[in-house]
C-alpha positions in Angstrom: -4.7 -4.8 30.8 -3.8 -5.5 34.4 -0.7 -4.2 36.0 2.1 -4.6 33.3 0.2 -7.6 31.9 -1.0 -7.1 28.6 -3.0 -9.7 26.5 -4.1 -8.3 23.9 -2.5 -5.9 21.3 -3.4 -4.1 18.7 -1.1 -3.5 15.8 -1.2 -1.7 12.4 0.4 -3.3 9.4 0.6 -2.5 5.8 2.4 -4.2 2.8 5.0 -2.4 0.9 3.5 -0.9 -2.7 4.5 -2.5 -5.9 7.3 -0.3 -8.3 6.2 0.6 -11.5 7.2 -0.9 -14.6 8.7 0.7 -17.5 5.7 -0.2 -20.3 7.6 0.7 -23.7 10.4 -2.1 -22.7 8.5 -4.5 -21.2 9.4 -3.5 -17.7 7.6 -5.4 -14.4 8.1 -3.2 -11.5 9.1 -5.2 -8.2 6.4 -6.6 -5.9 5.8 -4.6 -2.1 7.4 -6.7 0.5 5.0 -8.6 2.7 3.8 -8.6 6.6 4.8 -11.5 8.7 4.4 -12.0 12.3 6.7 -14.4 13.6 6.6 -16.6 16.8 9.6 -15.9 19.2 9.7 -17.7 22.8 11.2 -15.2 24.5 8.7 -12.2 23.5 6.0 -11.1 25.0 3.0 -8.5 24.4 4.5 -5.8 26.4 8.2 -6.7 25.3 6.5 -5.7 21.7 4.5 -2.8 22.7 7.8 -1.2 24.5 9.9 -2.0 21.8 7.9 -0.8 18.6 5.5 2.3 20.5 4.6 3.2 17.6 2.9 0.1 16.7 3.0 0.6 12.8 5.1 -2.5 10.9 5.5 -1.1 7.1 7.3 -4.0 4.8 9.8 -2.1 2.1 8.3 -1.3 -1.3 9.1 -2.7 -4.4 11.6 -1.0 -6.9 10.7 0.9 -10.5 12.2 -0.7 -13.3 14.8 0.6 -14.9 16.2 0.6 -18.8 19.3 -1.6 -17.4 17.1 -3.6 -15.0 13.7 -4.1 -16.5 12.6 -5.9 -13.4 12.1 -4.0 -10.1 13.8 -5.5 -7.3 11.2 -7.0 -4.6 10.8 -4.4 -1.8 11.8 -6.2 1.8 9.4 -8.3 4.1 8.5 -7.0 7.6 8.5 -9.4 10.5 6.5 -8.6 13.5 8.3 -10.7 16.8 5.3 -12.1 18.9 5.1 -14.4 21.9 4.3 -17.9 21.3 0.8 -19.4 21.3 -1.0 -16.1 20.6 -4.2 -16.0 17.9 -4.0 -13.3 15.3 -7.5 -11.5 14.3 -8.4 -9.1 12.0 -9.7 -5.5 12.5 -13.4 -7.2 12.4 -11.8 -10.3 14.9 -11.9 -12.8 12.9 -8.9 -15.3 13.7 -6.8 -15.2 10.6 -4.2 -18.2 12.6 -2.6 -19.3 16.0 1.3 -19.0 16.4 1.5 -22.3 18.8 5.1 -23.0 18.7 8.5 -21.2 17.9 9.4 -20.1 14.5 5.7 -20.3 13.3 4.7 -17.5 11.1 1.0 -15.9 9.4 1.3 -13.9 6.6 -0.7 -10.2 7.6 0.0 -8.6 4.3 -1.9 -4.9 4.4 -4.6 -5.2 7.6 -4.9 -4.3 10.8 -5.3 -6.4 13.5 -5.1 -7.6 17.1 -2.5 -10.1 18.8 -3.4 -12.0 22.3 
């Protein structure tokens, strides 16, 4: 980091859990909501650090089922708002993708990882 310049970020993500079913009926419990990071033009690496300090993206988890709804609703996704024409590692660095141009979005699911 130089100055106010930051390119590289690191960033802790985790996937909603699943709700549970309700086995005598037949019930499915809803699926965790996923991860996503999300290119945006006018973000940048220290827009994202001011705005989330924290730097923990949890997506919703998924709801129980229920006697009158024997499938859980699906818990809600999390987007993560990057800069355009970043590469997205891994905690080990390996690339998982490249966000080159506006709108274009890798799945993260439960990892952590680095953004620059």
């Amino acid at each position: 980091m130089y100055g106010n310049f930051i390119d590289n970020l690191r960033l802790f993500t985790r996937g909603g859990s699943g709700g549970m079913g309700y086995p005598r009926l037949g019930g499915e419990g809803g699926k965790g909501g996923d991860v996503w990071v999300v290119a945006h033009k006018k973000m940048t690496l220290k827009q994202l650090k001011d705005k989330y300090p924290q730097k923990l993206f949890v997506a919703g988890e998924g709801a129980n089922s229920r006697v009158n709804a024997l499938k859980g609703s699906r818990g809600k996704d999390c987007e993560i708002p990057v800069p355009v024409g970043i590469s997205v590692t891994d905690e080990n660095g390996k690339i998982i993708g490249e966000l080159n141009k506006e709108k274009d979005r890798i799945l993260v699911g439960p990892l952590c990882g680095s953004f620059g």
